[in-house]
C-alpha positions, 0 to 999 in steps of 0.5 A: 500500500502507498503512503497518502504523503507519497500520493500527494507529492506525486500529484504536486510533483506531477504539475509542477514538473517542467517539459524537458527540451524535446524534438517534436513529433509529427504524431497527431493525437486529439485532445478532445474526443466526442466518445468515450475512449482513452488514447493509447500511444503504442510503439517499439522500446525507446521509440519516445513514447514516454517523451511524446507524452511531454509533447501532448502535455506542453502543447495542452498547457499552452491553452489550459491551466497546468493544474488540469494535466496529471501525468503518473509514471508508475516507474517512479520508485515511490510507487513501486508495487502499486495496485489497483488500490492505490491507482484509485486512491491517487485519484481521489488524492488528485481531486482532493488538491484540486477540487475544482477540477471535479467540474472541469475537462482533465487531461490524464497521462499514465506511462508503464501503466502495465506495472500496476496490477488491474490498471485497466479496470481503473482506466475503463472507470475513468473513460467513463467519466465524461470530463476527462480524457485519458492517454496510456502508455507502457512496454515490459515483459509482463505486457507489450505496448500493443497490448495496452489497447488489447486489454481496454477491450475496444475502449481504447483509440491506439496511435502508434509511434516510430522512431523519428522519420527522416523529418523528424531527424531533420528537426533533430539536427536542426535543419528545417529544409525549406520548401526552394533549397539552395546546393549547399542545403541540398548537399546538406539534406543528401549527408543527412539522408546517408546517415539516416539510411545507415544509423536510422532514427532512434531518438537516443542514436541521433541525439548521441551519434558516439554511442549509437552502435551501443545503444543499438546492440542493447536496443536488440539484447533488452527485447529480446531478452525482456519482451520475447525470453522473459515474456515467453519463458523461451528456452531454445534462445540459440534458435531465437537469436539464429533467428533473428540472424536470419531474419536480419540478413533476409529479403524474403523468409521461408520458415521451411527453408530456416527450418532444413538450415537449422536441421543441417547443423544439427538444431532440432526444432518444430516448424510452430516453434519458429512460426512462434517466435516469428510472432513474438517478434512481430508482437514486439514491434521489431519485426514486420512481415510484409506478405505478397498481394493477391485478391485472395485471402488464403494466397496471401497468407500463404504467401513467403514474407518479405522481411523488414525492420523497424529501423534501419539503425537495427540491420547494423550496416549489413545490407546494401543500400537499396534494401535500406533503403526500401526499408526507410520506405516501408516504415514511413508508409506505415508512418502514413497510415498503411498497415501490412497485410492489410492495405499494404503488400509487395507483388510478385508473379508467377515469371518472377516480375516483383514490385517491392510495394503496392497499396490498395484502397477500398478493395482496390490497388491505388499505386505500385511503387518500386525502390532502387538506388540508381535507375541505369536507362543504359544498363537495359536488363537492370532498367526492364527489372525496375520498369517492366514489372510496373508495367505489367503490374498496371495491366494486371491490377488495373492501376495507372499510379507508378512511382520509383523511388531512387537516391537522387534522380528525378524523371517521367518514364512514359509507356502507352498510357502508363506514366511512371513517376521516378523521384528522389528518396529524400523528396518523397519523404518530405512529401506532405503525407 
């Protein structure tokens, strides 16, 4: 049980604490909603969630007063083993300081919600309290961030948050790029952009370049070690980290093809095994499988998966660069609001034609896009490998919206009434979404 003393100082603490200094996110969030919901912002360890958290509270103070914005951290040490109990006494205590705000919009902000034990019975009871608007966060071994919306039971509208985008690294470095860019800006963009596509945008690599391939490793080590052995009480943890291996230096993976490798040194292990860890990985926010397109259900679950990380920083500079590349572009799809599998593929036909991504809208394919580093008009096979699939991919599924993306070239490739847009990686990412 926590002290009542100790519930005070937390509330008092929690309004007058200062925002620390922070680079903004480009997430939106909304303050006010008409339903009752909380909001739950979900994302990979060290992604910033608990620092977009300060960004909403910074933002709202600007218009209300402070008084009205309680933010808990429940890894605070004073409230270690914190129940339920005590959850809701922090509450009573909240509008015993402040009573007034009884009748006044609230805005309250719980991170590592997940430590208090039947913290979802205390958050449903407040989303019934139709004056104050909820925002939760958390991620341990005891339970992922996207479960945090899981277990609010449909009560919950869930936002998800990545490591920075290149406009958010941009922001980091302090380079507003502005809409007409002189050489030396672009030069400037195009430096930023190779480190981007080698190191990747975890918030703590960018703010500490010196110690980033140490903070990367333990990024790795602490998943999974905490969210995939610890949560699921893994015991073959040579196979998990062979996995992860593979799964780094894999465009596509074949769970049966993992399964005769493993065999052929002498692993002996079940194909739901892998198939198994595969999710844990998927469920930590690490890992995504991009399945192939069809217009059936069961071909696409069939389907062998292309392979992607959340940040390119996560490969460890093992991968050429047209892969990181396509990397970059795959999560700041996600970024726009696709989700894999289910509005967003990657296509390939039965003579090996493949367009690295295509989205579909409302049942229908609404743009095919294709990643490489350099297009070589004069190199005709590597030039027919990019091209030729949209090509035949526009017939096939009736879509005229064609985009290669490259590193640095600008053009408009025509053929019969399909009009291919080619444009530079670092302009499609600053692209309005």
């Amino acid at each position: 049980m926590i002290g009542r003393s100790v519930l005070v100082e937390v509330v008092r603490d929690s309004v007058e604490f200062s925002v620390p200094s922070l680079v903004p996110r480009d997430l939106r969030v909304p303050f006010e909603l008409r339903i009752n919901r909380a909001i739950s912002i979900v994302g990979p360890r060290r992604a910033g969630k608990t620092f977009y958290m300060f960004q909403l509270i910074g933002e709202l103070s600007r218009h209300v007063d402070r008084s009205r914005l309680l933010y808990v951290n429940f890894e605070d040490v004073r409230l270690e083993g914190a129940s339920a109990r005590d959850f809701v006494k922090l509450i009573d205590v909240y509008y015993e300081i402040f009573p007034e705000n009884r009748k006044c919009k609230v805005w309250m902000f719980f991170d590592e919600v997940q430590n208090v034990e039947g913290w979802e019975i205390v958050v449903r009871s407040l989303i019934d309290m139709r004056n104050v608007q909820v925002y939760a966060t958390g991620s341990s071994s005891r339970l992922l961030s996207a479960e945090i919306a899981t277990q609010l039971r449909g009560r919950t509208l869930t936002y998800c948050i990545y490591p920075f985008s290149f406009r958010e690294f941009l922001r980091a470095r302090d380079f507003e790029p502005p809409d007409y860019m002189s050489s030396a800006e672009r030069s400037r963009v195009m430096n930023l952009l190779n480190e981007y596509l080698l190191w990747g945008g975890y918030p703590e690599t960018v703010l500490e370049p010196k110690l980033r391939r140490k903070i990367l490793d333990e990024i790795w080590e602490v998943t999974i070690s905490r969210d995939i052995i610890e949560r699921w009480n893994i015991r073959n943890v040579k196979v998990l980290k062979l996995l992860v291996r593979a799964l780094k230096e894999s465009k596509e993976f074949s769970v049966h093809a993992f399964y005769n490798y493993l065999k052929s040194i002498g692993i002996r292990v079940g194909k739901d095994t892998i198939y198994n860890y595969m999710e844990y990985l998927s469920d930590a926010m690490i890992v995504f499988p991009l399945k192939k397109f069809s217009f059936s259900y069961k071909t696409i679950e069939m389907s062998i998966p292309k392979i992607f990380l959340v940040d390119n920083g996560l490969y460890g500079n093992t991968r050429d660069k047209s892969h990181l590349m396509e990397n970059i572009v795959f999560m700041e799809l996600k970024r726009r609001g696709y989700v894999e599998n289910r509005n967003l593929f990657y296509w390939k036909n039965n003579r090996g034609l493949e367009i690295d991504f295509i989205t579909t809208k409302n049942g229908r394919v609404n743009q095919l896009i294709q990643v490489t580093y350099e297009l070589k008009e004069y190199d005709r096979r590597q030039f027919n490998r990019e091209v030729k699939p949209l090509i035949k991919a526009s017939k096939t599924l009736q879509c005229r919206n064609a985009l290669i993306i490259t590193w640095d070239q600008e053009d408009t490739i025509k053929h019969g009434n399909l009009t291919i847009k080619v444009k530079p990686l670092w302009k499609w990412l600053l692209e309005s979404n």
